[in-house]
C-alpha positions in Angstrom: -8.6 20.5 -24.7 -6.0 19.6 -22.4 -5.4 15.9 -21.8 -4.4 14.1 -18.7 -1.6 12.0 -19.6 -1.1 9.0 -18.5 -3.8 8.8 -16.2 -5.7 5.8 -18.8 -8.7 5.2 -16.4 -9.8 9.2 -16.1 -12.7 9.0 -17.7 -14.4 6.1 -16.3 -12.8 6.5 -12.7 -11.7 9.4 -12.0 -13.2 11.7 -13.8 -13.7 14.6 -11.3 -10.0 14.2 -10.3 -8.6 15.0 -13.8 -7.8 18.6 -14.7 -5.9 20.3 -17.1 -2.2 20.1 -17.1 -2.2 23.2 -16.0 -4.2 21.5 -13.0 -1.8 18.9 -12.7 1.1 21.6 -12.2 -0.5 23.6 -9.8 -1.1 20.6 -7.5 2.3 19.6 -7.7 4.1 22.9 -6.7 2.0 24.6 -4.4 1.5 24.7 -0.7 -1.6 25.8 1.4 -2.1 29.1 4.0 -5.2 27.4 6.0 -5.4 25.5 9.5 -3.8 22.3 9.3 -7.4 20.9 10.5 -9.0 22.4 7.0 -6.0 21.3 4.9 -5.9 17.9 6.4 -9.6 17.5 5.6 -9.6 18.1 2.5 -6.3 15.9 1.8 -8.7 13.3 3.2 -11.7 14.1 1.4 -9.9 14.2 -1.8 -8.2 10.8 -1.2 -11.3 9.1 0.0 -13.5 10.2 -3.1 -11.0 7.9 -5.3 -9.6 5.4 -3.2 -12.5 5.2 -0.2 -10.8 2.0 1.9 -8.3 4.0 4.2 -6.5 4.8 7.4 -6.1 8.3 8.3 -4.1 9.4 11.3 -4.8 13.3 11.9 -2.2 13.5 14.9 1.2 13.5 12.4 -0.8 14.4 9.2 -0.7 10.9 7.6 -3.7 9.1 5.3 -2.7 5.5 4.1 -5.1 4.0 1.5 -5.6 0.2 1.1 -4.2 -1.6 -2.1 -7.4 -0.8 -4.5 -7.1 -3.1 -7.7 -6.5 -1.1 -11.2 -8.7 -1.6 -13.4 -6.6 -0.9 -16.4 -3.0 -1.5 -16.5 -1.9 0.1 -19.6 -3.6 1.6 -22.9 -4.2 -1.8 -24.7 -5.2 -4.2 -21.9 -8.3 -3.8 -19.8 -7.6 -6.3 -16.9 -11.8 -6.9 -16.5 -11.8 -7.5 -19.9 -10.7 -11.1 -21.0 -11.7 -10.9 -24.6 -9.5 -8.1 -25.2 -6.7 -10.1 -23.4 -7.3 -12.8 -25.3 -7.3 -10.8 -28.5 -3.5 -9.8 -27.7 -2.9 -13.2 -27.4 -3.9 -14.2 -30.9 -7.4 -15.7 -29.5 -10.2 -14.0 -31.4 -13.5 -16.2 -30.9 -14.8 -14.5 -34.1 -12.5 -16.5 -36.3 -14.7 -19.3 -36.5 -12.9 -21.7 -34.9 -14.6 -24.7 -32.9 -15.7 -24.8 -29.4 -12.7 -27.0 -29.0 -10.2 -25.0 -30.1 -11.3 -21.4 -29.0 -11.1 -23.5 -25.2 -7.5 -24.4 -26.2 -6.3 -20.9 -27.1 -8.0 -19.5 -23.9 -6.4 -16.7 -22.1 -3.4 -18.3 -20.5 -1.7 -16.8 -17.0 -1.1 -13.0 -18.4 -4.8 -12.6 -18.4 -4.9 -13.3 -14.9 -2.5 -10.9 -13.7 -3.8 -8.5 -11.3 -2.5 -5.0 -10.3 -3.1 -2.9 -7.1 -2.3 0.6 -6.1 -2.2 2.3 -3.0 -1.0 6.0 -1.6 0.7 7.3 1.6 -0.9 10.7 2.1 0.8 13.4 4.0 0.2 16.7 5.8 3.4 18.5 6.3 5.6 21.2 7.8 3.8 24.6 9.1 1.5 27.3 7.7 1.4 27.3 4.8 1.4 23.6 4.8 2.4 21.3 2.4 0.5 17.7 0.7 2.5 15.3 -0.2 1.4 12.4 -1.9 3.7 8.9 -2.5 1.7 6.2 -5.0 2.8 2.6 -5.0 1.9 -0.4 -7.2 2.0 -3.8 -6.9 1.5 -6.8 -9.1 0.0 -10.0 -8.5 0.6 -13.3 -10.8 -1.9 -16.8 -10.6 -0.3 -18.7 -8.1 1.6 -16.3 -6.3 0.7 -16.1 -2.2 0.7 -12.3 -2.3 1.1 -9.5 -4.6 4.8 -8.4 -5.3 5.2 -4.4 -5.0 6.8 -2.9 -8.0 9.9 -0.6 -7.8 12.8 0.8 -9.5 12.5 -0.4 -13.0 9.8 -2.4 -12.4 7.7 0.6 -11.3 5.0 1.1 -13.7 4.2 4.1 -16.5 0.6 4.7 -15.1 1.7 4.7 -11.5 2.6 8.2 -12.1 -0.6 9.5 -13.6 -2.8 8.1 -10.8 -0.9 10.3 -8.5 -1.5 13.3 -10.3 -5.1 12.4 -10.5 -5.3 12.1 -6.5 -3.1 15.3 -6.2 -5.2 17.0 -8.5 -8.4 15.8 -6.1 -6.6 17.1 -3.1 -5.7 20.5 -5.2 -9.6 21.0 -6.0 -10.5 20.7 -2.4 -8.5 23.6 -1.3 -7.4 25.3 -4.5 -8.6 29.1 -2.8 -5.8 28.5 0.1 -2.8 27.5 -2.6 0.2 29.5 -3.1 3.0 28.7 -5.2 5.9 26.9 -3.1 9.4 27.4 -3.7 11.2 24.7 -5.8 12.3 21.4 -4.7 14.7 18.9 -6.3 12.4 15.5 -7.4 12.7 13.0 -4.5 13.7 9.3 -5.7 10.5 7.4 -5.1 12.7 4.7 -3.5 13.9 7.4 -0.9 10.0 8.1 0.5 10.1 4.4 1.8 10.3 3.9 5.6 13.7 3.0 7.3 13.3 2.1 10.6 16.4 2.4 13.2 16.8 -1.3 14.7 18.5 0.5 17.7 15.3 2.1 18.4 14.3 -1.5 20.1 16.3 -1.3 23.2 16.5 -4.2 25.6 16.3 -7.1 22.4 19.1 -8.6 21.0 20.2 -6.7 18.1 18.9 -9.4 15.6 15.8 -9.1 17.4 16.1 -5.5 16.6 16.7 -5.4 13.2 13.9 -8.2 12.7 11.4 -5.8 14.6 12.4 -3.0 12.2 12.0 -5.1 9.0 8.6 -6.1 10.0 7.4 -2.7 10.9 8.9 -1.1 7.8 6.7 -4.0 5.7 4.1 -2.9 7.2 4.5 0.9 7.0 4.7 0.3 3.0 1.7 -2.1 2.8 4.2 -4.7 1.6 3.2 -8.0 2.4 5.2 -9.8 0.4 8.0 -8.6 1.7 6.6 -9.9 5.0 6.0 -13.2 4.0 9.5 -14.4 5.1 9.9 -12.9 8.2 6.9 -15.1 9.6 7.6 -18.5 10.9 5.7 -21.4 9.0 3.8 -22.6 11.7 3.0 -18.9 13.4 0.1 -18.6 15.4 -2.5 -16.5 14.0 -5.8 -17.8 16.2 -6.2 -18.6 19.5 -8.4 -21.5 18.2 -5.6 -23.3 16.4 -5.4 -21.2 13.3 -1.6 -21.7 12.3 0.5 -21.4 9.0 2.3 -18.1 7.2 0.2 -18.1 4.3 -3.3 -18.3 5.6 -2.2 -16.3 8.4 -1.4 -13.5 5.5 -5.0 -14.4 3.9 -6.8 -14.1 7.2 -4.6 -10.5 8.3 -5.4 -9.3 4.8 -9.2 -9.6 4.7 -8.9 -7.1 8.0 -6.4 -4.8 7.5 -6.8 -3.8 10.9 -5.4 -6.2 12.0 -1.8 -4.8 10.2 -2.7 -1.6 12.2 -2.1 -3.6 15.5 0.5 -5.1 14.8 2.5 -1.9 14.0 1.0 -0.8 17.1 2.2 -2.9 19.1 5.6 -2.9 17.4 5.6 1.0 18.2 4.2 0.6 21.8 7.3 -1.3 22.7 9.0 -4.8 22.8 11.0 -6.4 25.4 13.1 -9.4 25.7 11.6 -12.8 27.4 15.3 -14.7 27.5 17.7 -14.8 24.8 15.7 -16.1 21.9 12.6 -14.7 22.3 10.4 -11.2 22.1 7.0 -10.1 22.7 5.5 -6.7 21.9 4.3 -5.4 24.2 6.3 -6.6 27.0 4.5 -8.6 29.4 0.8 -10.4 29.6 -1.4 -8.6 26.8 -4.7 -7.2 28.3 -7.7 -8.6 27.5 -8.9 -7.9 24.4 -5.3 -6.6 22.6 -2.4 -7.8 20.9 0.5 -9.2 21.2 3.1 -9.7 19.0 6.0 -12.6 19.6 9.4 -12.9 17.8 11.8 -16.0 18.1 15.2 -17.2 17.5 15.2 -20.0 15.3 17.1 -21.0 12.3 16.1 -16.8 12.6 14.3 -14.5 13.9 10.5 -15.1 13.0 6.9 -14.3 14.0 6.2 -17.2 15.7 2.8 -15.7 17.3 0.0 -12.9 16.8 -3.0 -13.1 18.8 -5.7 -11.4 20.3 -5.5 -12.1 24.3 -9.5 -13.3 25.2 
């Protein structure tokens, strides 16, 4: 029987994703003679049955799930389970070794480590219509603020596998509509990644501008880390005295929503209040929206994002 490679969790998670290699190559290479509506349904139906917390966006084609923890990071280590952690630590309880000392060799901060794992879906071209699908991982170490995405060398073996097992879901969906597609060379992960043109904010200073893109390409990747630093420590983040970059972060990430506004807002349009400050969208915010604020200080920084009441 064939095997899905590399995909380590298929049995327990994603079992009706993983097919046959064969499966796996069909999903990859083919493209689909349907309505974009029926393709783009079952893109999202596919995506949703493995990774339900999403954004979808049927206008441009685009579904963006949220980072989803893994619950298995590579072929020894179960993340959920400590004893095995432990075990590849050199802590084995079943030694017979006191209370006191099985405390002291306790899983130290590599048991702790977290990883998360999210996709940028995509509807593309014409009839037949392509699915692309982008995967990105992220780690997250005790202590740390936010997770770190991982890239380039530090992009992880199973990232890969887990993309196959969501194109494979997709493939399922809509299998009867596939045709082969012709041959493309490989795109370079790091090439998929938003690049935002910081002369597409006209009327702000151009450091203004190339903040604004920073920010909204952070937030087209789900990469919040990366965000961190372009927030001011004291940013606004409640209209009822909430301030601070990292529990602003906290707070943003327990609605991701609220990321969905503020790339709104960025998109809607900015405009300059002076020479050292920015709001998006220009103006007073109406009730009930966003606004966005950038200002010069030692740099540009989010100094505010609030809700108007």
């Amino acid at each position: 029987m064939a095997r899905c490679h590399r995909i380590i969790f298929c049995a327990a998670l994603v079992a009706t994703a993983c097919g046959s290699k064969k499966d796996v190559e069909h999903a990859k290479h083919s493209v689909y003679d349907a309505d974009f509506a029926i393709v783009y349904s079952a893109a999202l139906d596919g995506t949703r049955e493995l990774y339900p917390t999403l954004n979808d966006n049927p206008g441009p084609g685009k579904i963006s799930t949220a980072w989803h923890q893994v619950s298995y990071a590579n072929n020894q280590d179960d993340l959920q389970n400590q004893r095995t952690l432990a075990q590849s630590q050199g802590y084995n309880p079943g030694m017979g070794a006191s209370p006191a000392a099985s405390m002291a060799g306790s899983p130290t901060r590599l048991a702790y480590k977290r990883y998360f794992i999210r996709f940028d879906v995509s509807v593309t071209g014409g009839r037949p219509w392509r699915v692309k699908v982008i995967g990105h991982a992220s780690e997250w170490e005790p202590g740390a603020a936010l997770p770190s995405e991982l890239r380039g060398a530090a992009r992880p073996s199973w990232l890969d596998g887990r993309t196959e097992a969501l194109q494979v879901s997709i493939y399922k969906k809509i299998k009867k509509y596939a045709k082969p597609m012709k041959e493309e060379p490989k795109p370079n992960p790091e090439e998929e990644l938003p690049h935002t043109d910081p002369s597409s904010f006209a009327g702000v200073p151009p450091a203004a501008g190339k903040r604004l893109a920073a920010i909204k390409d952070a937030l087209s990747r789900r990469d919040y880390a990366s965000l961190r630093p372009l927030l001011d420590e004291n940013v606004v983040w409640s209209l009822g005295g909430g301030t601070g970059a990292d529990a602003a972060l906290a707070t943003w990430q327990a609605d991701p929503a609220t990321f969905e506004a503020m790339q709104a807002v960025i998109t809607a349009g900015c405009a300059a209040v002076g020479d050292k400050k920015v709001t998006c969208p220009a103006g007073e915010p109406k009730l009930g929206t966003y606004q966005l604020v950038i200002e010069q200080r030692s740099d540009w920084k989010v100094t505010s994002f609030v809700r108007a009441e």
